[in-house]
C-alpha positions in Angstrom: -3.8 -1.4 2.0 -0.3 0.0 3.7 -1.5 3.4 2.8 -4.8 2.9 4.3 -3.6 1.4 7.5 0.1 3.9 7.6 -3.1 6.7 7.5 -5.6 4.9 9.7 -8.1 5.7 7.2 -10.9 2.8 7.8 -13.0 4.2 5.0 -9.9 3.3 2.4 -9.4 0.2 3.9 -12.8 -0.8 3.8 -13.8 0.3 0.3 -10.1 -1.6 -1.1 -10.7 -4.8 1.2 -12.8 -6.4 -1.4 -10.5 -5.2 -4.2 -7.4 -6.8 -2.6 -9.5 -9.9 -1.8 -10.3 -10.1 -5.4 -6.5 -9.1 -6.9 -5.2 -12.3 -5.0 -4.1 -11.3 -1.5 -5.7 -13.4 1.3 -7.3 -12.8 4.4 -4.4 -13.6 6.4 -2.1 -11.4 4.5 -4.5 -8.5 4.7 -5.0 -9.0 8.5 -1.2 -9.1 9.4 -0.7 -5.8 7.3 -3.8 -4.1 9.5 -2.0 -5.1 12.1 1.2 -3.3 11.2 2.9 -6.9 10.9 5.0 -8.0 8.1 3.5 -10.6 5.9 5.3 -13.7 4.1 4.3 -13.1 1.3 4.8 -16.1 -1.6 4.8 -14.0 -4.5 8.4 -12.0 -4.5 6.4 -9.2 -6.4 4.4 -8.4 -4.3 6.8 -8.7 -1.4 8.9 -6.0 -3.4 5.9 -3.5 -3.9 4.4 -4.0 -0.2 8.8 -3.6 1.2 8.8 -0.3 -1.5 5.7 1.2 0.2 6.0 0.3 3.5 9.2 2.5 3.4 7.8 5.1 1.0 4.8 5.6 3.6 7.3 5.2 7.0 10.1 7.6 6.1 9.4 9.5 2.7 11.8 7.5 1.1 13.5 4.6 -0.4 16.2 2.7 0.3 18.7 2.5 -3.0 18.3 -1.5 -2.9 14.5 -1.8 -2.7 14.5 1.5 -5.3 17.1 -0.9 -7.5 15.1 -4.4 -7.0 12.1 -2.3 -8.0 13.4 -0.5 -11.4 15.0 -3.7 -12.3 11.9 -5.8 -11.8 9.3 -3.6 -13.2 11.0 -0.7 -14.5 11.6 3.0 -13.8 8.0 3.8 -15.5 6.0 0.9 -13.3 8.4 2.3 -10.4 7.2 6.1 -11.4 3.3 4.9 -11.3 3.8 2.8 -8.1 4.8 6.2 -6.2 2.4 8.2 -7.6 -0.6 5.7 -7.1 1.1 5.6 -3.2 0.7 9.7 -3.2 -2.8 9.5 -4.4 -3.9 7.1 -2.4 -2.5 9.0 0.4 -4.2 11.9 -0.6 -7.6 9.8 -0.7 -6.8 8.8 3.3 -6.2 12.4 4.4 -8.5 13.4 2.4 -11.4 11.0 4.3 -10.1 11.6 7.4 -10.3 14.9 7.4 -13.5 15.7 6.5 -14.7 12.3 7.9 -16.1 10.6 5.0 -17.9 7.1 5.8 -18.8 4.4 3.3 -22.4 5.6 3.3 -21.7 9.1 2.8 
């Protein structure tokens, strides 16, 4: 959902609305990160992996603490998957955008 909204692609939003809905994350939470706002969010996981791609999408990094919380919570292999499921998914937005892809289509 950071990915979609860091991208503004509406068509990745849309299609992974129902899919966040479903994994857990409310309304609320979804509507404050459309909105570019930083949610309070009550699990500490996902906290950690919405802090780790908000600055993955915002500067192309890390910082070394959230890179550290994130390795030592889940691992350097989880770590490894969550960057390269943020690069796909970044791919997907650009991807729509660019050749303007709608739900429908």
């Amino acid at each position: 959902m950071v990915t979609a909204v860091h991208w503004r692609s509406n068509t990745e939003w849309n299609i992974h609305y129902r899919i966040a809905r479903e994994a857990g994350l409310s309304e609320s939470i979804l509507e404050l990160i459309r909105a570019g706002a930083s949610p309070d969010f009550g699990d500490p996981e996902e906290r950690l992996v919405y802090h780790f791609t908000k600055q993955l999408q915002d500067s192309g990094r890390v910082s070394d603490r959230i890179f550290n919380q994130a390795v030592e919570r889940f691992g350097l292999r989880i770590v490894t998957n969550l960057v390269v499921l943020i690069g796909y998914y970044t791919s997907v937005a650009m991807t729509l955008n660019v050749f303007e892809i709608g739900i429908d289509e």
